[in-house]
DRENRONU-920978 format. One record per residue: residue number from 0; x, y, z of N, C-alpha, C, CB in turn. Coordinates in steps of 0.1 Angstrom, whole numbers, plus 5000, padded with zeros to 4 digits. Each point is the difference from the previous one (the first is absolute). Glycine has a CB too. Layout:
BEGIN
LUMRO/NUM/X/Y/Z/X/Y/Z/X/Y/Z/X/Y/Z
...
END
This chain:
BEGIN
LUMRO/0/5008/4988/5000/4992/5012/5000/5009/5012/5000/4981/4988/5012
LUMRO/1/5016/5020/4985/5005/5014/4996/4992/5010/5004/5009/4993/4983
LUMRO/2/4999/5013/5026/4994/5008/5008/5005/5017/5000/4997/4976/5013
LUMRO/3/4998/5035/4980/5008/5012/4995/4996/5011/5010/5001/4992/4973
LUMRO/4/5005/5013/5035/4993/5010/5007/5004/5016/4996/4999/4981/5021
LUMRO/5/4992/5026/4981/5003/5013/4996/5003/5007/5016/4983/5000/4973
LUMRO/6/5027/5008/5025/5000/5006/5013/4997/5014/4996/5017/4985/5013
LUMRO/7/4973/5026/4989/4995/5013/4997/5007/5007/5011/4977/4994/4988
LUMRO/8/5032/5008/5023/5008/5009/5010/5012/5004/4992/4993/4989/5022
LUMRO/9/5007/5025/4974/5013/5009/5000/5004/5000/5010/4997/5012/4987
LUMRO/10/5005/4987/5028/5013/4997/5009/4998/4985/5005/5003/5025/5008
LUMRO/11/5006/4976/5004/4994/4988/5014/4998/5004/5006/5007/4986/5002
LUMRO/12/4980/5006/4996/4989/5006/5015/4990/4985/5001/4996/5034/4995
LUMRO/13/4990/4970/5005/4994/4983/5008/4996/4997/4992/4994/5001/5021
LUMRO/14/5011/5003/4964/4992/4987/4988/5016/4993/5003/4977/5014/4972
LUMRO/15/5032/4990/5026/5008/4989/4998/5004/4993/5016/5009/5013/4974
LUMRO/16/4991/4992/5035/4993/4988/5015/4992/4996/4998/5004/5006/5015
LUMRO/17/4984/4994/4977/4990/4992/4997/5005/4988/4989/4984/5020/5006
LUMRO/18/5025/4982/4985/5009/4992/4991/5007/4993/5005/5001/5011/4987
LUMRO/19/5007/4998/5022/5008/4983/5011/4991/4995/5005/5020/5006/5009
LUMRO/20/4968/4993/4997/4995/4993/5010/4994/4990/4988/4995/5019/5024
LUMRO/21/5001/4985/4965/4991/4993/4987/5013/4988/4996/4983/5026/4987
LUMRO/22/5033/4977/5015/5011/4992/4995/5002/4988/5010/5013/5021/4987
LUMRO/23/4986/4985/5023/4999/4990/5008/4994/4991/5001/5004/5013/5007
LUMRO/24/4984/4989/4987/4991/4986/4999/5001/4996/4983/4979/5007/5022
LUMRO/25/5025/4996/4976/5000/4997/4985/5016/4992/5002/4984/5025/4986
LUMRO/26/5022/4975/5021/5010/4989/5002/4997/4985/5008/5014/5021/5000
LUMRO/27/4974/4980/5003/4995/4987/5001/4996/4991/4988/4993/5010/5021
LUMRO/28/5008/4999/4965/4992/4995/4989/5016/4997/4988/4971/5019/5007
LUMRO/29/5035/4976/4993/5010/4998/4988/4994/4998/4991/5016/4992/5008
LUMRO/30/4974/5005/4987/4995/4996/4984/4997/5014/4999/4988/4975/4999
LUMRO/31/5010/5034/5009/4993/5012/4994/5013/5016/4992/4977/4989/5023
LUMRO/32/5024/5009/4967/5011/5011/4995/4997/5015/4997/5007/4981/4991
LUMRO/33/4999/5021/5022/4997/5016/4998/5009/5014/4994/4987/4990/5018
LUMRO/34/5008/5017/4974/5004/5013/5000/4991/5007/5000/5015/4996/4991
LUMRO/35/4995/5020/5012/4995/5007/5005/5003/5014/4992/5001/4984/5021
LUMRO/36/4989/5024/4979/5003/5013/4989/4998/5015/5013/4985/4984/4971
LUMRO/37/5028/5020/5030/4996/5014/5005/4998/5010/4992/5010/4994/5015
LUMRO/38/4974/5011/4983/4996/5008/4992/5003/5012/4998/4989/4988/5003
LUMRO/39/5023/5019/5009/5008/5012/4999/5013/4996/4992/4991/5011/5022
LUMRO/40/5016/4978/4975/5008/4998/4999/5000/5003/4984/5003/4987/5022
LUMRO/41/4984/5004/4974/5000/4999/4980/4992/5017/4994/4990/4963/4999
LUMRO/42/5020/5033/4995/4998/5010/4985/4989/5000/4993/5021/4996/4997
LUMRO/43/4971/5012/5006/4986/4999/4992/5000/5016/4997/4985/4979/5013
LUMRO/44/5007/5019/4974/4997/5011/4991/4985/5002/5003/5018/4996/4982
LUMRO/45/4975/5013/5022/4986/5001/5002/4995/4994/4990/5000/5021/5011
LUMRO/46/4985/4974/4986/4994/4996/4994/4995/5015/4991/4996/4976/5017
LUMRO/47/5001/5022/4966/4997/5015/4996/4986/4998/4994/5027/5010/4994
LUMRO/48/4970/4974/5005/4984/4998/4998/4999/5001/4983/4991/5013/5027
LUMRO/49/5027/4983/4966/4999/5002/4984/4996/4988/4991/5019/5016/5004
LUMRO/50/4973/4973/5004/4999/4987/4997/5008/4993/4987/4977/5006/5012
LUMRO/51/5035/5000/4991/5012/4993/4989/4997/4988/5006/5020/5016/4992
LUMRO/52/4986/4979/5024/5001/4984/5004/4984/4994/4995/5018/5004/5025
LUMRO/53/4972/5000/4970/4992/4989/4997/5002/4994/4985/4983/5011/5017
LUMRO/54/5031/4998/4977/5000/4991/4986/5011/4992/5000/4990/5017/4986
LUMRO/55/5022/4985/5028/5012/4995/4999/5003/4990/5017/5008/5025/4979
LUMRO/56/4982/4975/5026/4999/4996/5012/5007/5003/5013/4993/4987/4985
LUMRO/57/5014/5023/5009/5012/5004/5008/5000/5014/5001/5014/4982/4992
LUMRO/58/4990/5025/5016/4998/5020/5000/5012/5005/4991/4990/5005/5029
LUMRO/59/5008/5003/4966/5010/5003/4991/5010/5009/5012/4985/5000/4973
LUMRO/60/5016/5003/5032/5007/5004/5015/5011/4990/5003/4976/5009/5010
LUMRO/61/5037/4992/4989/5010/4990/5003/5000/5003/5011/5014/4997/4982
LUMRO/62/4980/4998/5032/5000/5001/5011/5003/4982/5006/4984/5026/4997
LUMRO/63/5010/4972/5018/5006/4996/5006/4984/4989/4995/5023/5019/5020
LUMRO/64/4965/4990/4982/4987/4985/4996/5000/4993/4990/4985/5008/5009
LUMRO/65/5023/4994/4986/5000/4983/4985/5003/4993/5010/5011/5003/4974
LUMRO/66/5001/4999/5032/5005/4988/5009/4988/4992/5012/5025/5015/4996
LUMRO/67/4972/5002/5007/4990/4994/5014/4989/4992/4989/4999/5025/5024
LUMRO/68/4993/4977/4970/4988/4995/4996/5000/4986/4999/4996/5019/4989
LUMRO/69/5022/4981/5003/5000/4991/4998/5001/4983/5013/5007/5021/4978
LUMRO/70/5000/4986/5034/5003/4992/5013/4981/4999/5001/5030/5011/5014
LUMRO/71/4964/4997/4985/4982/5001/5004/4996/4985/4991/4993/5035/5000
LUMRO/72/5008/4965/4987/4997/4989/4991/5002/4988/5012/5010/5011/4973
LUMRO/73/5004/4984/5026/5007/4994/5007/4996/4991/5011/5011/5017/4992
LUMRO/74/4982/4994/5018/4996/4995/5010/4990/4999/5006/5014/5004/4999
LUMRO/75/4983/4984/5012/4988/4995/5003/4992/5010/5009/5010/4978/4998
LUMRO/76/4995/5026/5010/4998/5010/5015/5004/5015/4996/5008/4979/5018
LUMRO/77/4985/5032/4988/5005/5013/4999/4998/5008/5013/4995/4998/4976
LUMRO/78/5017/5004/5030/4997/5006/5011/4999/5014/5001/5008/4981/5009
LUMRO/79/4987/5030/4993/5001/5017/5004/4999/5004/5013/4989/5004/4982
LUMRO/80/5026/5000/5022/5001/5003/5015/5005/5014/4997/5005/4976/5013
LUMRO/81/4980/5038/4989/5002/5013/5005/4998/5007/5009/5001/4999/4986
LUMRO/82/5006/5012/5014/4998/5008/5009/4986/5007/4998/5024/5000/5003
LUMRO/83/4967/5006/5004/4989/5008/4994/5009/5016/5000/4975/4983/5009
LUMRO/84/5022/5023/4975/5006/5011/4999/4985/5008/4996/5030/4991/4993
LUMRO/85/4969/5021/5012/4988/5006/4997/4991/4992/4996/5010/5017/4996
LUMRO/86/4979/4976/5011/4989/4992/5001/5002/4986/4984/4982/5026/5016
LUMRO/87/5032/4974/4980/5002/4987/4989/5010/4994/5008/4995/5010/4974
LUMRO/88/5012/4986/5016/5015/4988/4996/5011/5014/4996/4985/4970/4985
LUMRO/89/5026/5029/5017/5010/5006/4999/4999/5009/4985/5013/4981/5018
LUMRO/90/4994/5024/4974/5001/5004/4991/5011/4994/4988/4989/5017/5015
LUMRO/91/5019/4976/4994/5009/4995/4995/4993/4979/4994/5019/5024/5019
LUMRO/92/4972/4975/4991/4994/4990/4997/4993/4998/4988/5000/5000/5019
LUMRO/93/4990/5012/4982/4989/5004/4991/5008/4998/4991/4984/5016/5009
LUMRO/94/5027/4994/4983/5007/4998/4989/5004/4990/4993/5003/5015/5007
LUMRO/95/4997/4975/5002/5004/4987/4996/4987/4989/4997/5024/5005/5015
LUMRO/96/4965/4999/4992/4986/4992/4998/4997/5011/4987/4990/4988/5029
LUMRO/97/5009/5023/4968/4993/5008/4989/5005/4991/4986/5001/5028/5015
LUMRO/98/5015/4966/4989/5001/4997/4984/4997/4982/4999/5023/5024/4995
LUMRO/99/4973/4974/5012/4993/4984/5001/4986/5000/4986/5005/4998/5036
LUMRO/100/4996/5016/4963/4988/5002/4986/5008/4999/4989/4983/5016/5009
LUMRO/101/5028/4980/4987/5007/4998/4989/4998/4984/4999/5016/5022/5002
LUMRO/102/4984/4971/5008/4995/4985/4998/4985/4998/5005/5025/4991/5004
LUMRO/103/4973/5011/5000/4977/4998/5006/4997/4994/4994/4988/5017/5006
LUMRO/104/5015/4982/4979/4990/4988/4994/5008/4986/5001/4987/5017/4979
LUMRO/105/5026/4984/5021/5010/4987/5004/4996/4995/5012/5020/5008/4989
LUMRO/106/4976/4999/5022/5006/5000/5016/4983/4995/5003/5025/5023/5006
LUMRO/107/4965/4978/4984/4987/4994/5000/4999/4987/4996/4992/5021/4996
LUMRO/108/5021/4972/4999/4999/4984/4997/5008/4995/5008/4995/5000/4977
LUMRO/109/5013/5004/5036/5010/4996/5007/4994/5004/5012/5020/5001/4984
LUMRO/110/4974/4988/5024/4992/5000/5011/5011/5003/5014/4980/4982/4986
LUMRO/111/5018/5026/5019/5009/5001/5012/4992/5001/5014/5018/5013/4984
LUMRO/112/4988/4985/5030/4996/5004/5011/5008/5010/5004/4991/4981/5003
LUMRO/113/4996/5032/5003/5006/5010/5006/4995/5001/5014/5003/5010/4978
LUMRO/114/5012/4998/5031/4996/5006/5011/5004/5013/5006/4998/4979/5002
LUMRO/115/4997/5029/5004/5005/5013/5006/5006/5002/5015/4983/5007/4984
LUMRO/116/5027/5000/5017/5005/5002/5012/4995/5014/5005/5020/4983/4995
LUMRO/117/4977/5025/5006/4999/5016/5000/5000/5004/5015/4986/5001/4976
LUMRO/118/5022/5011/5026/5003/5003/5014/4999/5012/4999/5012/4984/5006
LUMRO/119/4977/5025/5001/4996/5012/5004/5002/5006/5013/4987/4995/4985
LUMRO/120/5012/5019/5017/5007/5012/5013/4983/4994/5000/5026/5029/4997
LUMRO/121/4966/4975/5004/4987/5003/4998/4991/4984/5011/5006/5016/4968
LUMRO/122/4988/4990/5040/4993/4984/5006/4993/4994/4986/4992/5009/5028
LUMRO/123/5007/4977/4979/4994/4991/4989/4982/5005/4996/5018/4977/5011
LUMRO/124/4981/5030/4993/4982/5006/4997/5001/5005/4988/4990/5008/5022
LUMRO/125/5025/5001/4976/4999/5011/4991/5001/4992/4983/5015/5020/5021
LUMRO/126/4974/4992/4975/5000/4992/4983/5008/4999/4991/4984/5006/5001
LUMRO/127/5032/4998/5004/5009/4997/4991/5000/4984/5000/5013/5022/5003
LUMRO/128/4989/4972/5005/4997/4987/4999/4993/4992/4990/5002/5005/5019
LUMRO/129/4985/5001/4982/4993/4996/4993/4998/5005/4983/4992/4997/5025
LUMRO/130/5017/5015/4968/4997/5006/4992/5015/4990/4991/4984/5027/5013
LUMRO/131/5024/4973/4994/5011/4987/4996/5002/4982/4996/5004/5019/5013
LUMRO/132/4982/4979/4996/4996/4989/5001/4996/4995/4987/4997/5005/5022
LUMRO/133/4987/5006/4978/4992/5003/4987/5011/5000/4984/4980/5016/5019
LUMRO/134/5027/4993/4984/5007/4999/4988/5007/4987/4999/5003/5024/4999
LUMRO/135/5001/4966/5004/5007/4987/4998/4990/4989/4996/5017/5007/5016
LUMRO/136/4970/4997/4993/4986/4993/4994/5000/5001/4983/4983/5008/5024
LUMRO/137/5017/5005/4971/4994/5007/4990/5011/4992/4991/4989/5026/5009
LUMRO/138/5026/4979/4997/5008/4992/4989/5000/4984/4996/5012/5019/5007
LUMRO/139/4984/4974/5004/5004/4987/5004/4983/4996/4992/5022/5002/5028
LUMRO/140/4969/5003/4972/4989/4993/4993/4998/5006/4986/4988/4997/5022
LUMRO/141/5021/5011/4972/5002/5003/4988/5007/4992/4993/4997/5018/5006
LUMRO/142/5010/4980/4999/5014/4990/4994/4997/4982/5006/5022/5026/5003
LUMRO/143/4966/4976/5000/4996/4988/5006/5010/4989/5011/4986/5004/4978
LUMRO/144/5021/5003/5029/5009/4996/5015/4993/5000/5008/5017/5009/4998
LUMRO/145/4988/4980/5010/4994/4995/5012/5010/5010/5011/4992/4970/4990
LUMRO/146/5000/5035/5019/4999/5011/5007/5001/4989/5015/4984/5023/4981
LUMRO/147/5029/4975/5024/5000/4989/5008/4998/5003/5016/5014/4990/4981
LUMRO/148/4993/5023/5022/4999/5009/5011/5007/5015/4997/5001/4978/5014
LUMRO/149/4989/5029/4995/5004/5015/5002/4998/5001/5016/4991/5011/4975
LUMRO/150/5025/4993/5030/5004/5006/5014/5002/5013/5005/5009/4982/4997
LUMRO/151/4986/5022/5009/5005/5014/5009/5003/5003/5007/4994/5006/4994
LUMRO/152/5018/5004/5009/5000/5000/5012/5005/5015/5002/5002/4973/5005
LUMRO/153/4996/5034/5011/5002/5015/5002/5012/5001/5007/4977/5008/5000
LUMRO/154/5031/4995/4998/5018/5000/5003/5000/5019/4999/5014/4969/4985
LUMRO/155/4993/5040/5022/4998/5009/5001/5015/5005/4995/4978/4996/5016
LUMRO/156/5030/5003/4994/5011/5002/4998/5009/4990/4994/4994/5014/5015
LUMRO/157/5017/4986/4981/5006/4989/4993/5005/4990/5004/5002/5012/4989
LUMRO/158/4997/4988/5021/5004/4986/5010/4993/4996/5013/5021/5005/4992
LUMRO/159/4966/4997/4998/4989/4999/5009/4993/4986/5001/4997/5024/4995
LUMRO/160/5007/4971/4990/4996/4987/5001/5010/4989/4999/4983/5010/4993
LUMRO/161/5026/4996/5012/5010/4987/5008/4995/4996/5017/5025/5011/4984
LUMRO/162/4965/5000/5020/4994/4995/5016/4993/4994/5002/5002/5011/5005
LUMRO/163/4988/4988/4981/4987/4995/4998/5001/4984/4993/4990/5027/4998
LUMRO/164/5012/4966/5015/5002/4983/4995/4995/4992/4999/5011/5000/5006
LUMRO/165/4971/5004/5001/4994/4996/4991/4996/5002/4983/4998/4997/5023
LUMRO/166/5005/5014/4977/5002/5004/4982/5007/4989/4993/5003/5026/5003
LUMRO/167/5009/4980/5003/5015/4993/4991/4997/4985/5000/5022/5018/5010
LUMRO/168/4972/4975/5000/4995/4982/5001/4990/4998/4990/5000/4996/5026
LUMRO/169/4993/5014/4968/4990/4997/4993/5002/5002/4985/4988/5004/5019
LUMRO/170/5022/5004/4979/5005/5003/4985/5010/4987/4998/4998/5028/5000
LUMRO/171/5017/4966/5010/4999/4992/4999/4995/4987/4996/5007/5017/5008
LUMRO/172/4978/4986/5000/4990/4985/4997/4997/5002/4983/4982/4997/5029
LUMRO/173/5021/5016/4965/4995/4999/4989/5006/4990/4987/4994/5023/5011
LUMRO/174/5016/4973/4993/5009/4990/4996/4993/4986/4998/5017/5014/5013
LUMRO/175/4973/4986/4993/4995/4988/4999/4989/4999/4994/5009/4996/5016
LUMRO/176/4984/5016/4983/4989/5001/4994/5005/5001/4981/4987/5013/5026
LUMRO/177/5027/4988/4971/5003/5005/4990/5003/4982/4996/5010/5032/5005
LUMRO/178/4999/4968/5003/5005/4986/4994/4985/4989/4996/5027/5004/5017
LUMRO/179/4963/4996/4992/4983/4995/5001/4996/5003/4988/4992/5004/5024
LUMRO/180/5012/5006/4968/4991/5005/4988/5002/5001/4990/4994/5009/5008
LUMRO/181/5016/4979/4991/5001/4996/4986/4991/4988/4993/5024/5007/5005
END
């Protein structure tokens, strides 16, 4: 199984303590092969909406998502672990899910399981949660993905959720639910 996670944090802070606690259990799993994409890291060219990629399947943009789309093909599992940045997913994320529309009609015959990590300042009531959630519904039943789990949690400061162990035990447990869903 192949397991590709997107990490959406421009620094360290508690998406990626939420990643160690997620590796941790994911080392109970050897069959399961993971990479990992830090979405500040790749080279993306905004999306300009010139629907060249629907004749060449590819963005005419020598950027970093030929490559990603292509690891997306690839793999069974898709994980998104962000931070909430002004009631979404980072910006650096987005840029990298915006050009996933250069393949949508490919990535509609290549069934995958998806899940979300997302970690907000904000208590769990607040509708960022929920306005992030919705958007992974939207994408995940467009492209016809199985939508396997969405997590949240409210970490305030950035090492806020290294205290919270029951958090960190449960993202962990998510390891099992991943490896379960194939």
């Amino acid at each position: 199984m192949k397991l590709l996670i997107f990490n959406g944090s421009p620094r360290e802070g508690n998406t990626v303590e939420a990643l160690k606690a997620l590796y941790e259990g994911l080392a109970d799993y050897p069959d399961i092969e993971v990479q990992e994409i830090k979405a500040a890291d790749a080279h993306i060219i905004p999306c300009e909406g010139c629907d060249a990629c629907m004749r060449s399947g590819d963005c005419i943009f020598e950027d970093d998502s030929i490559e990603i789309n292509k690891l997306v093909k690839e793999a069974d599992f898709l994980l998104f672990a962000t931070p909430v940045y002004w009631w979404g997913v980072t910006a650096q994320l987005k840029l990298v899910m915006d050009k996933f529309y250069a393949c949508h009609e490919e990535f509609m015959k290549c069934p995958k399981k998806v899940g979300t990590i997302v970690i907000g300042e904000a208590g769990l009531y607040d509708p960022q949660y929920e306005i992030i959630e919705k958007q992974f519904w939207c994408i995940c039943d467009y492209l016809g993905w199985d939508k396997v789990f969405s997590k949240s949690y409210s970490a305030n400061k950035p090492t806020d959720l290294h205290e919270q162990t029951e958090s960190l035990a449960e993202i962990k447990g998510l390891a099992e639910i991943i490896h379960e869903s194939r």
